[in-house]
C-alpha positions in Angstrom: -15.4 5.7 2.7 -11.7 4.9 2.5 -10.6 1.3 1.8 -8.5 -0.7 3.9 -5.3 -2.0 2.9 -6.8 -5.7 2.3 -9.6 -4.2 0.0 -7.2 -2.4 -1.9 -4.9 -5.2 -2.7 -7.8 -7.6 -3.7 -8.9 -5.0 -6.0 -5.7 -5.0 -7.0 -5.4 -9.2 -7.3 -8.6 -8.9 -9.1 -7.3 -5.9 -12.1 -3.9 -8.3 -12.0 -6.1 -11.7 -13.3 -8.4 -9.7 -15.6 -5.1 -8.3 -17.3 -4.1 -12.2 -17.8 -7.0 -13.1 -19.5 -7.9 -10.0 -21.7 -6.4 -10.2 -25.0 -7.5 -6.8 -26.3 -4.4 -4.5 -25.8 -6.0 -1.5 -25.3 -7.9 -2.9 -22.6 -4.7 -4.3 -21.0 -3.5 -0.6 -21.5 -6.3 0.4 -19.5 -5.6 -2.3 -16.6 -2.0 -2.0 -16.6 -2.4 1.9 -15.7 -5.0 0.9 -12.9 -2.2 -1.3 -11.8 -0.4 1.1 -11.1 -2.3 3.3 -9.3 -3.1 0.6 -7.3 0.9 -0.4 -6.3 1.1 3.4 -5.5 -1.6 3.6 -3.6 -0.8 0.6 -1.6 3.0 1.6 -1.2 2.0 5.3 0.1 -0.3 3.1 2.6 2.8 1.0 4.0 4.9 4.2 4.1 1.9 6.1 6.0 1.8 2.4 8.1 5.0 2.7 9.4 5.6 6.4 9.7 2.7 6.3 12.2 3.9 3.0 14.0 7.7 4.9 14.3 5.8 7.6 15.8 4.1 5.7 17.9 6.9 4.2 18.8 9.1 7.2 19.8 5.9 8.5 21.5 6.0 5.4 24.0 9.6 6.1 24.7 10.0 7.3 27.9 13.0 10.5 27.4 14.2 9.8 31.1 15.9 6.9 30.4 19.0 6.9 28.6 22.1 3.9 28.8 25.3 5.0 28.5 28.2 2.4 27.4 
């Protein structure tokens, strides 16, 4: 099962406050590379967002009507 986009970025919130309060470095290694993951995983998810709202979008356009200035 795929997470939504609010599941995602409270994982995210929650890797952000454990990397605060760890003061092992190689454990903040560790977190800071599931950070980002995370920020690309939840920027391809806005991208794919709004792709599919544009073509939803230009879907619901109706080609017969066109204005002319």
């Amino acid at each position: 099962m795929e997470k939504t986009f609010d599941e995602a970025y409270a994982n995210y919130l929650s890797f952000l406050a454990k990397l605060d309060t760890t003061q092992d470095i190689s454990e903040k290694n560790v977190l800071f590379r599931q950070l980002t993951e995370q920020l690309s995983d939840l920027e391809s998810r806005l991208k794919n967002s709004s792709i599919q709202s544009e073509r939803e979008d230009s879907v619901n356009d109706d080609p017969e009507i066109i204005y002319w200035i």
